[in-house]
N, C-alpha and C positions, 0 to 999 in steps of 0.2 A: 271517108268510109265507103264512096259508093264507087271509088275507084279502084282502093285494092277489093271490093267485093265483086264486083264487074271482071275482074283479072283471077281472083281464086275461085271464087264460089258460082260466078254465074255459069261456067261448064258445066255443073251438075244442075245446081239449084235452077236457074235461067235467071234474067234480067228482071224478073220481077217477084223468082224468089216461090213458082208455084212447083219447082221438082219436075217440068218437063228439060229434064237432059238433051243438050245442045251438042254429047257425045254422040248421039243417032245408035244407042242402043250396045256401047262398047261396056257401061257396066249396068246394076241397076241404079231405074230412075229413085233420088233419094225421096221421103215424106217434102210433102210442101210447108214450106216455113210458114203457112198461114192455115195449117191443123189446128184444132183448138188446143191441141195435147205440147204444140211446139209452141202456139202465143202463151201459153201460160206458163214454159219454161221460164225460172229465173235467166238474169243475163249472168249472173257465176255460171249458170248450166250451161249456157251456150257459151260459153269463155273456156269450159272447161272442153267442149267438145271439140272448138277448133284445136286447142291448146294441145289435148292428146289424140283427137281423129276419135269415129266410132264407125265399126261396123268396116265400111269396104272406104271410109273415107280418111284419109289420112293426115295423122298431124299437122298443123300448117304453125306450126311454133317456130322455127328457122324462116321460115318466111314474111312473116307476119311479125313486126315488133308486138309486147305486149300494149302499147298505145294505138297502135295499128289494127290490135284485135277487137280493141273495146269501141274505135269506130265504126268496124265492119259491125257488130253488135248493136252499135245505135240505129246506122243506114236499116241494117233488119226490121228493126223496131220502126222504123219511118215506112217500112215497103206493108211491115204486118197493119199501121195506122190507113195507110193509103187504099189497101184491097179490103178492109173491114169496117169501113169509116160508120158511122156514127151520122143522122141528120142533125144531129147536135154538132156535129165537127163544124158543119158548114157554116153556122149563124154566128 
C-alpha cells in the first residue's frame, strides 16, 4: 500500500498524508487525511473515492487494481494511526 500510495496519492496528499501538495500550488491543496471528518470515513468511502475521483481529484480506477486500492486504504489507515496515536498505542 505505501508504495502505490507514495506514487499516486502522495502529489497531492504528501508522504504523510497531511494535504501539503508537493505540486507547489498547481492545483488545490486537498483536506488532510487526518481530519476528524476523513478518519471517521468508512474504507467503502474512501474506495469509493479513489475508485471514481472527487472534486479536482481523479479516478485512479485504471491505475490502481481493486486489491491495490484497498491496500493504499489500509497504508491510510496506518499513516491516520501513526499521527493520532493514542498513549495507549505505545504500552
Amino acid at each position: 500500500g505505501q508504495e502505490k500510495y507514495d506514487t499516486y496519492c502522495s502529489p497531492c496528499h504528501d508522504y504523510h498524508g497531511t494535504g501539503q501538495s508537493r505540486l507547489n500550488g498547481q492545483f488545490p491543496n486537498p483536506p488532510s487525511l487526518h481530519s476528524e471528518k476523513l478518519r471517521s470515513w468508512s474504507d467503502g468511502r474512501i474506495f469509493a473515492v479513489i475508485t471514481e475521483g472527487q472534486n479536482v481529484m481523479p479516478s485512479y480506477s485504471t491505475q490502481l487494481t481493486e486489491d491495490e486500492r484497498w491496500a493504499v486504504i489500509n497504508y491510510i489507515r496506518v499513516l491516520q494511526r501513526a499521527m493520532n496515536a493514542k498513549e495507549s498505542d505505545i504500552k
